[in-house]
C-alpha positions as CSV (number, residue, x, y, z in Angstrom):
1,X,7.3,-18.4,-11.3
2,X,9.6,-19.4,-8.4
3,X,9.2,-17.7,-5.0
4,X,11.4,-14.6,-4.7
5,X,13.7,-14.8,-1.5
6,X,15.2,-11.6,0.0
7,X,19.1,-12.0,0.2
8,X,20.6,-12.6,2.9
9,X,23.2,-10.0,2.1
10,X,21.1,-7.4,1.1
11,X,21.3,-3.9,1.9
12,X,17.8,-2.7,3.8
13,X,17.1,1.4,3.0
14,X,17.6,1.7,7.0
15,X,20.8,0.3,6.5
16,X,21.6,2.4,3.6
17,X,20.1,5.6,4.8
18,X,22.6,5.6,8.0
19,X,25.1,4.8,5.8
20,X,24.3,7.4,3.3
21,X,23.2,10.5,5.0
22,X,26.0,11.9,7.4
23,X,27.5,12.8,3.8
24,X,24.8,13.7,1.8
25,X,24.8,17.6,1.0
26,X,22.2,19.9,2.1
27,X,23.5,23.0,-0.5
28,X,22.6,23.9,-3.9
29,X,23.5,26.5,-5.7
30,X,20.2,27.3,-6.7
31,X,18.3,27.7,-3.0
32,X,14.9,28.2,-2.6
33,X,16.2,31.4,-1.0
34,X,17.2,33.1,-4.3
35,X,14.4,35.6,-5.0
36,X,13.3,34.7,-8.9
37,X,16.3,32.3,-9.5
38,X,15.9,29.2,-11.5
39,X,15.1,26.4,-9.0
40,X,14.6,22.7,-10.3
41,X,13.0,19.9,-7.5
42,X,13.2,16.4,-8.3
43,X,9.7,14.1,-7.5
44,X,10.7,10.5,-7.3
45,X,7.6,8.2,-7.2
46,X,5.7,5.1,-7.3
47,X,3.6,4.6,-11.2
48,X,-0.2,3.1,-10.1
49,X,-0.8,2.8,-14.2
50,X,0.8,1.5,-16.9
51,X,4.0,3.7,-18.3
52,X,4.1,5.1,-21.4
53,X,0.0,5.0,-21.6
54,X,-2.2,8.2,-20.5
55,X,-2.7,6.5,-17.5
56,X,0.6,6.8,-16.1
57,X,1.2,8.3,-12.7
58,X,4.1,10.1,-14.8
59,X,1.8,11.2,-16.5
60,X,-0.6,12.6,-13.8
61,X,2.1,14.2,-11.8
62,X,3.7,16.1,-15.1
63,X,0.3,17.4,-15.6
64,X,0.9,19.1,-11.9
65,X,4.2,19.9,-12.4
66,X,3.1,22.1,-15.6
67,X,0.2,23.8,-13.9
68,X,2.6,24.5,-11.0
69,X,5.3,25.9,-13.1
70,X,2.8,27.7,-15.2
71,X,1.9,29.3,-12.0
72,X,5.8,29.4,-10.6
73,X,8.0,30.0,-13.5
74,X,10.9,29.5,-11.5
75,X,10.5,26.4,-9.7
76,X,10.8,23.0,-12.3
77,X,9.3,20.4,-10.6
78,X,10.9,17.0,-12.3
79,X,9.2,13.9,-12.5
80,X,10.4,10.1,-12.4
81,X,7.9,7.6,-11.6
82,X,8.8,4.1,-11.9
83,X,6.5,0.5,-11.8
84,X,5.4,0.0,-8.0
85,X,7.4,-4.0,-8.8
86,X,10.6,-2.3,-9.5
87,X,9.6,0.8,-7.0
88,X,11.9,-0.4,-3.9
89,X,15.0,-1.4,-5.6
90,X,15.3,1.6,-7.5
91,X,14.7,4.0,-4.6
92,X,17.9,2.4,-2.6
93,X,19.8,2.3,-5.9
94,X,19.2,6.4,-5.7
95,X,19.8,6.3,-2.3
96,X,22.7,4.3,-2.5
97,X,24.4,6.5,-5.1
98,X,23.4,9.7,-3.6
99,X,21.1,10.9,-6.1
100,X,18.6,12.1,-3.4
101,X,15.1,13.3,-5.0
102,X,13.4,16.3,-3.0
103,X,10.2,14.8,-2.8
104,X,9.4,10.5,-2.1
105,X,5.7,9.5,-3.3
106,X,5.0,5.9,-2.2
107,X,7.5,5.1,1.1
108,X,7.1,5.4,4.4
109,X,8.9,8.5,6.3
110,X,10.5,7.2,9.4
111,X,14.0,5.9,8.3
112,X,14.6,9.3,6.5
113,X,13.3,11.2,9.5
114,X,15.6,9.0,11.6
115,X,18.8,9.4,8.9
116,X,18.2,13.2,9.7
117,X,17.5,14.1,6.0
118,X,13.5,14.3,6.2
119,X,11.6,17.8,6.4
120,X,8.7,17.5,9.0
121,X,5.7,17.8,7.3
122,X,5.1,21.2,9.0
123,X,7.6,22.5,7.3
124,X,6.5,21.7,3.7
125,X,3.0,22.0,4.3
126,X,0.6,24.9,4.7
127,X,-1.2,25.0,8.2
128,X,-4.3,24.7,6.3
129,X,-3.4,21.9,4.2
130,X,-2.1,19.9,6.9
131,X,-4.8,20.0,9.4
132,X,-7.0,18.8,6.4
133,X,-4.8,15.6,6.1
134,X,-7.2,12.0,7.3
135,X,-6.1,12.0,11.0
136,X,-6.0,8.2,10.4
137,X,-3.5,8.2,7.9
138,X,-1.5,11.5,9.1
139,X,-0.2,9.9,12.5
140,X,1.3,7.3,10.4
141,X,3.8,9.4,9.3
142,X,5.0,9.9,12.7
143,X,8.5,9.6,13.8
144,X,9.5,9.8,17.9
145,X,6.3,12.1,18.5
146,X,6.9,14.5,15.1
147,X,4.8,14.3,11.8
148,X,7.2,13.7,8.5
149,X,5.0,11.9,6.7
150,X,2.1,12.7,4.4
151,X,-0.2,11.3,2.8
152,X,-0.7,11.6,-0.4
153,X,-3.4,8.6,-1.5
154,X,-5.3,6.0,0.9
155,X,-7.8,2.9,0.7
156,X,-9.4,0.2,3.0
157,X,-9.9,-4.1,2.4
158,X,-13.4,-5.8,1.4
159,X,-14.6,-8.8,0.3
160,X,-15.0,-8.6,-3.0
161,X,-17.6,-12.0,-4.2
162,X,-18.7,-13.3,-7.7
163,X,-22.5,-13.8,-7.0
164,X,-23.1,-16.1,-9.9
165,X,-20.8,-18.2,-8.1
166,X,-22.4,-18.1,-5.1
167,X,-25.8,-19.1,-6.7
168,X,-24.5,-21.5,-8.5
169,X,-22.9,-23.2,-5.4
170,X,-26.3,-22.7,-3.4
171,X,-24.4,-19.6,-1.0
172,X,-27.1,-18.0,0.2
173,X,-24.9,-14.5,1.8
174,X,-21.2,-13.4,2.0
175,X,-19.4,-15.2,4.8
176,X,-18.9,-13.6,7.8
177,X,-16.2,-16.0,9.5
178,X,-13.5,-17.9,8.6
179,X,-15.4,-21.2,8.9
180,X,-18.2,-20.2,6.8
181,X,-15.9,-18.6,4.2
182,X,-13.7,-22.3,3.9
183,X,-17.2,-23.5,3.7
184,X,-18.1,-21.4,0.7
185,X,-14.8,-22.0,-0.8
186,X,-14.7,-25.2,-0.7
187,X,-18.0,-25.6,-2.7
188,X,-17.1,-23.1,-5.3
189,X,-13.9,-25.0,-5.9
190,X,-15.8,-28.1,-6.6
191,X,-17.9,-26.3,-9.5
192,X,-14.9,-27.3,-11.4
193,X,-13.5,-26.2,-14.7
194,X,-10.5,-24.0,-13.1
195,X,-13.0,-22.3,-10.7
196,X,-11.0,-21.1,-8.0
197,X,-13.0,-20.8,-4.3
198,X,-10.8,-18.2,-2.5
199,X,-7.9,-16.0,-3.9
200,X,-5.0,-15.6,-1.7
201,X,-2.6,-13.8,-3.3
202,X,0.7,-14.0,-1.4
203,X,3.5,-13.2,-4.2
204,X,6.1,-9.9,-3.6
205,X,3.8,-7.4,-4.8
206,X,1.7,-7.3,-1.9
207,X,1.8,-10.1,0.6
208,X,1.8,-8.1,3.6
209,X,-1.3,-6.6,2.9
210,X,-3.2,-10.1,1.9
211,X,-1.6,-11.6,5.6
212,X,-2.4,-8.3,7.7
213,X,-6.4,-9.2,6.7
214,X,-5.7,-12.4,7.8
215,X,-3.7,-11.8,11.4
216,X,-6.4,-9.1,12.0
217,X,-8.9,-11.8,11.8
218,X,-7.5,-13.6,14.7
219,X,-6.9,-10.9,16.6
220,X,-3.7,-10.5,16.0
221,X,-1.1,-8.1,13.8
222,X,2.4,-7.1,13.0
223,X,2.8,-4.6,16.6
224,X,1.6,-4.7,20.0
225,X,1.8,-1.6,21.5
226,X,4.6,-0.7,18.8
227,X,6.1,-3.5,19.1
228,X,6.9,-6.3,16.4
229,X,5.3,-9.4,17.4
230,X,5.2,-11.4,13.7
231,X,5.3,-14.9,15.2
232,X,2.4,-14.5,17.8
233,X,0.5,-17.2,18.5
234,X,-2.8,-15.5,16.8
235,X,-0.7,-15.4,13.7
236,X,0.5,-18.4,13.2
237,X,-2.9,-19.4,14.4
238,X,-4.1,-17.4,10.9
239,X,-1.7,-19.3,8.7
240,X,-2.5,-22.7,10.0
241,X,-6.1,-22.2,8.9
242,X,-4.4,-20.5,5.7
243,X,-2.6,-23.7,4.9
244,X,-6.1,-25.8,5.4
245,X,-7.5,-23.8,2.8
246,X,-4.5,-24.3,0.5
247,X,-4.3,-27.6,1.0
248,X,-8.0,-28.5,0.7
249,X,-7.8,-27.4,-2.9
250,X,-9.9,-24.4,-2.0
251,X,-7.5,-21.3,-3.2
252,X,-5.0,-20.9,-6.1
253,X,-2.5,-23.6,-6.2
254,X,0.8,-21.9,-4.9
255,X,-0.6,-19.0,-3.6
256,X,3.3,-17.4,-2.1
257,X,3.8,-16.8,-6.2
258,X,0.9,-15.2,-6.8
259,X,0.9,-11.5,-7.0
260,X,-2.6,-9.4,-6.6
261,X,-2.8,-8.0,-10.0
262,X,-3.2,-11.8,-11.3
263,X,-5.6,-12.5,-8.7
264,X,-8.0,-9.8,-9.0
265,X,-8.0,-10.2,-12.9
266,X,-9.0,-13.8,-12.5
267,X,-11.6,-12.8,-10.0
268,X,-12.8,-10.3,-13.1
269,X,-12.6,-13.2,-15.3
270,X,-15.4,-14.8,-13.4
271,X,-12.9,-17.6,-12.1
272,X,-12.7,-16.8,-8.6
273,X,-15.4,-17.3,-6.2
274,X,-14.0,-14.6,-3.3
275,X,-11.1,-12.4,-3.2
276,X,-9.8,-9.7,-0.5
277,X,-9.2,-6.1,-2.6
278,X,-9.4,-2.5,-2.3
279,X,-11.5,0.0,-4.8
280,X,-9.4,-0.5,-7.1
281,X,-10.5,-3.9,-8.3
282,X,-13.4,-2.1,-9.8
283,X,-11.9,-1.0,-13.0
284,X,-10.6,-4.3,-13.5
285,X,-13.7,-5.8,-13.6
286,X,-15.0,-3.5,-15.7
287,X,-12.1,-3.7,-18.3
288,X,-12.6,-7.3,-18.2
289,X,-16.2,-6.9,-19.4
290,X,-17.1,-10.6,-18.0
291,X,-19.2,-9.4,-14.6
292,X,-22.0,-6.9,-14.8
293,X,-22.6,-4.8,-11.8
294,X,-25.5,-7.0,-10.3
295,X,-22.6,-10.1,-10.8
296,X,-20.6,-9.1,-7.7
297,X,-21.1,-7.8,-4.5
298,X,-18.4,-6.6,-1.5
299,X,-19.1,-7.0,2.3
300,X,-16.6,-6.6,5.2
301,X,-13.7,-9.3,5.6
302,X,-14.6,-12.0,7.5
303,X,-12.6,-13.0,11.0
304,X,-12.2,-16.4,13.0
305,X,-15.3,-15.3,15.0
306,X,-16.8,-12.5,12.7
307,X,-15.9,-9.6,10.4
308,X,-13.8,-7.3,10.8
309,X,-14.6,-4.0,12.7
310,X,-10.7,-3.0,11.9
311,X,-10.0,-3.3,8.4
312,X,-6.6,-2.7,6.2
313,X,-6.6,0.7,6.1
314,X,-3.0,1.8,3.6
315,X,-1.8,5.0,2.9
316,X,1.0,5.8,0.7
317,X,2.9,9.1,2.2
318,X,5.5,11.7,0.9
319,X,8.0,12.4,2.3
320,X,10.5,15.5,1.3
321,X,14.0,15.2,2.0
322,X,16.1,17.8,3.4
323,X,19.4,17.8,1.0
324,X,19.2,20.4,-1.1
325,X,17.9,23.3,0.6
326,X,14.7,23.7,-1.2
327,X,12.3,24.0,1.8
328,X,10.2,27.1,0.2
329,X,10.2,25.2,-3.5
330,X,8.9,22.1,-1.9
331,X,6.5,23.3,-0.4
332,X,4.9,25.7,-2.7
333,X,4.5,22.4,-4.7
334,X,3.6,20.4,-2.3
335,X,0.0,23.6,-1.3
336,X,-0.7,22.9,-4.5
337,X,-0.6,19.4,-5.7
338,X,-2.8,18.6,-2.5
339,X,-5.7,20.9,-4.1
340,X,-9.1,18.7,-3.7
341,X,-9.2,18.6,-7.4
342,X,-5.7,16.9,-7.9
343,X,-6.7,14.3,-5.1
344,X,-10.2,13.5,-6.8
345,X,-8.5,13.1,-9.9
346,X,-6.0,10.6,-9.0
347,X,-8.6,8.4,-7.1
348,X,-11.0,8.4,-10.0
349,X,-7.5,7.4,-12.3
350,X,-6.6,4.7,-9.6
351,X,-9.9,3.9,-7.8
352,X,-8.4,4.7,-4.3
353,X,-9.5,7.4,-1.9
354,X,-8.2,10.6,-1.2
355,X,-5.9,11.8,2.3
356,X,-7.9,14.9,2.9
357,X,-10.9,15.2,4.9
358,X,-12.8,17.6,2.2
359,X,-12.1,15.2,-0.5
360,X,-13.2,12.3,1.6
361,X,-16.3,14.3,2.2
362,X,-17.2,14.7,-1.2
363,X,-16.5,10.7,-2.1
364,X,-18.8,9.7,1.1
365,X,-21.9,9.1,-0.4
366,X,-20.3,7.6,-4.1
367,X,-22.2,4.7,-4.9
368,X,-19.1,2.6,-5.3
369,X,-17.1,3.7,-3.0
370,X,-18.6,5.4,-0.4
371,X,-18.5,2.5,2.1
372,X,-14.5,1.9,1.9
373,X,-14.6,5.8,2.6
374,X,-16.6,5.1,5.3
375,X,-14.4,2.4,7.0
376,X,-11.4,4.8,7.1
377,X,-11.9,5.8,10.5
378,X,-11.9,2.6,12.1
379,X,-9.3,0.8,10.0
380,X,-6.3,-0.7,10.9
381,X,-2.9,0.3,9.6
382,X,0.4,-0.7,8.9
383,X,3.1,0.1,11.5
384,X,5.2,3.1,11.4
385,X,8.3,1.7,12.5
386,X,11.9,3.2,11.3
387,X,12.3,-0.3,9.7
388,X,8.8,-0.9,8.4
389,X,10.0,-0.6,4.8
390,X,12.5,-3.4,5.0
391,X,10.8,-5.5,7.5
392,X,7.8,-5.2,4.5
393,X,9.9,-6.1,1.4
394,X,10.9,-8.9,3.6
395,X,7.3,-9.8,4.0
396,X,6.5,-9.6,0.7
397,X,9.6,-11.9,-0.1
398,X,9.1,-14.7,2.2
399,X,5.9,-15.0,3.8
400,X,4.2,-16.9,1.1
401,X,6.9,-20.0,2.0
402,X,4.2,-20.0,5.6
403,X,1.3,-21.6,2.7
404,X,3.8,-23.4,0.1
405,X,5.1,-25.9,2.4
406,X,7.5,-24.3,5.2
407,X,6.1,-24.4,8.3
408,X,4.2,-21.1,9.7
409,X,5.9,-20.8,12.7
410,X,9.5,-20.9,10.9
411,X,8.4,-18.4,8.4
412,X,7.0,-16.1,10.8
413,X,9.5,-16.5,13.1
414,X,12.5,-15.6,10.6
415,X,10.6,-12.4,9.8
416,X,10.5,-11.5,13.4
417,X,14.0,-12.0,13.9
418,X,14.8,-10.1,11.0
419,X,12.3,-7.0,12.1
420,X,14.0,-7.1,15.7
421,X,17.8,-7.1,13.8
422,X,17.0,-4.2,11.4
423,X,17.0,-1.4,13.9
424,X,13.3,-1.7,15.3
């Protein structure tokens, strides 16, 4: 599959939002403030499962929108979810056109909030049920000193390692720095017969969370004090030791047109020695019915000198727009979808973690996943920039060039120039 490169004449949402909202209308005939009127509210998000099988997020938030209505019958809550691949383009398409849903599940808050057409998320929220939000996750919705975002589902970054691997390569322990993980690598590469020593996925679907492991290892990242700094010496450091492994033979070959879900489910396979993944790799390996649970272990990710005490920590937020006057609709719906039980259902669908403190709470001690629960409060997250959307599509676009042949520096450098360009 050939690397996917963002065009150069491409329209980011930022872009599209400013040129969008001045004219996008905040009336409807149907207001929330018409006692026992017929209201319909349109839920545009991002589908975790597979569409058109019971695991579908369309699925999972029709189920809500049912009970709701049961409970409201005269508020329809409609639902569109679409594949998390095709998830960005279709949002600006909507935006583009004007065909603004009430409620976004799965993008960040800041360039609606700074287009003017975002609710704050006191306004569609319940005191109760927003002081309950992760306080890790919550301030990531923050726009100029003002909450807009909230989120709705969460996880942290392990290591994720096939034992029988190790054994079989005489690895005694997980690595716990980047030398001792090339190490490692490097001798479950030479088992041979396709074994794969580390998988470093860095195709469009999730680049940016495979490098921000990486950067954090060398004490690096996408911000300094809020401010981009892509090209730092510490990350460019990160992908020079990247390229080593690449080139040694020691990862996938191509690893910028790799995407995660490939990765993991070779990992599942039994083909991959180490790979960097949230809770969610857990089903896959048990779908794949090749690993038992004594086969594979998870420990933190290593660093250049150690492993990380800041982990990837991602959220995925709603936001609810402010262009059809529905405030009251929203956020009836809104109280209620963020009920403990609709957050522990959706992790145990998904294997991710919840956004609220009580549900957290009563995932703590989970066998499987309490300890990513556990490194929420100390994890690192992805910046909350205006721009972060399209500087993160852009990521996801380019940044595996930095391992397939470009020079780090160059591809780092273009992404920085291209975060400081799209009104950072």
């Amino acid at each position: 599959m050939k690397r996917r490169l963002a065009a150069a004449a491409a329209v980011g949402l930022s872009a599209t939002l400013a040129l969008t909202a001045c004219s996008s209308s905040k009336s409807n005939t149907s207001g929330s403030g018409s006692s026992g009127s017929p209201i319909t509210i349109k839920l545009f998000g991002a589908d975790y499962g597979t569409a058109g099988t019971s695991n579908s997020t369309q699925t999972y938030w029709q189920s809500i929108a049912d009970a709701f209505h049961k409970a409201n019958p005269n508020i329809t809550v409609q639902v569109q979810t679409i594949d998390w691949t095709d998830f960005p383009n279709k949002l600006k398409t909507l935006m583009q056109a004007k065909d603004y849903p009430d409620i976004i599940e799965g993008d960040a808050p800041q360039a609606y909030a700074q287009a003017g057409i975002a609710y704050k998320a006191s306004d569609v929220l319940s005191a109760s049920t927003l002081a309950n939000l992760i306080p890790t996750f919550a301030k990531q919705g923050d726009y100029q000193g003002t909450e807009y975002g909230i989120p709705f589902t969460t996880s942290t970054r392990a290591l994720y390692y096939n034992k029988k691997l190790f054994a079989q390569a005489g690895i005694a322990a997980a690595p716990t720095t980047w030398a001792e993980l090339q190490a490692d690598a490097a001798k479950i590469a030479k088992i041979g017969n396709g074994t794969i020593g580390y998988g470093m996925p860095l195709g469009p679907e999730e680049a940016q969370g495979e490098s921000y492991m990486w950067m954090l290892g060398a004490g690096g990242g996408y911000q300094t004090d809020g401010n981009y700094t892509v090209n730092s010496a510490a990350n460019i450091s990160a992908f020079s030791f990247m390229n080593t492994l690449v080139k040694a033979g020691d990862t996938e070959a191509n690893p910028g047109t790799v995407d995660r879900k490939t990765m993991w489910s070779d990992f599942a396979a039994g083909t991959v020695g180490m790979v960097g993944g949230s809770p969610a790799v857990v089903p896959i390996i048990q779908a794949a019915g090749k690993l038992q649970s004594s086969d594979w272990a998870t420990a933190p990710f290593p660093g250049q000198t150690g492993t990380l005490t800041d982990p990837l920590g991602v959220d995925d937020q709603i936001v609810a727009l402010n262009v059809h006057n529905e405030q009251s609709a929203i956020q009836k719906f809104l109280n209620f979808a963020y009920q403990d039980t609709y957050q522990a259902q959706f992790d145990s669908l998904y294997d991710l973690l919840p956004a609220t403190t009580s549900a957290a709470n009563a995932e703590a001690n989970d066998p499987t996943f309490g300890a990513f629960v556990k490194a929420i409060p100390t994890s690192s997250a992805y910046p909350s920039n205006a721009n972060w959307s399209d500087v993160s599509t852009k990521i996801k676009n380019t940044i595996g060039a930095a391992v397939d042949g470009t020079s780090p520096a160059t591809v780092l450098g273009q992404i920085q120039q291209f975060a400081l360009s799209d009104g950072s």
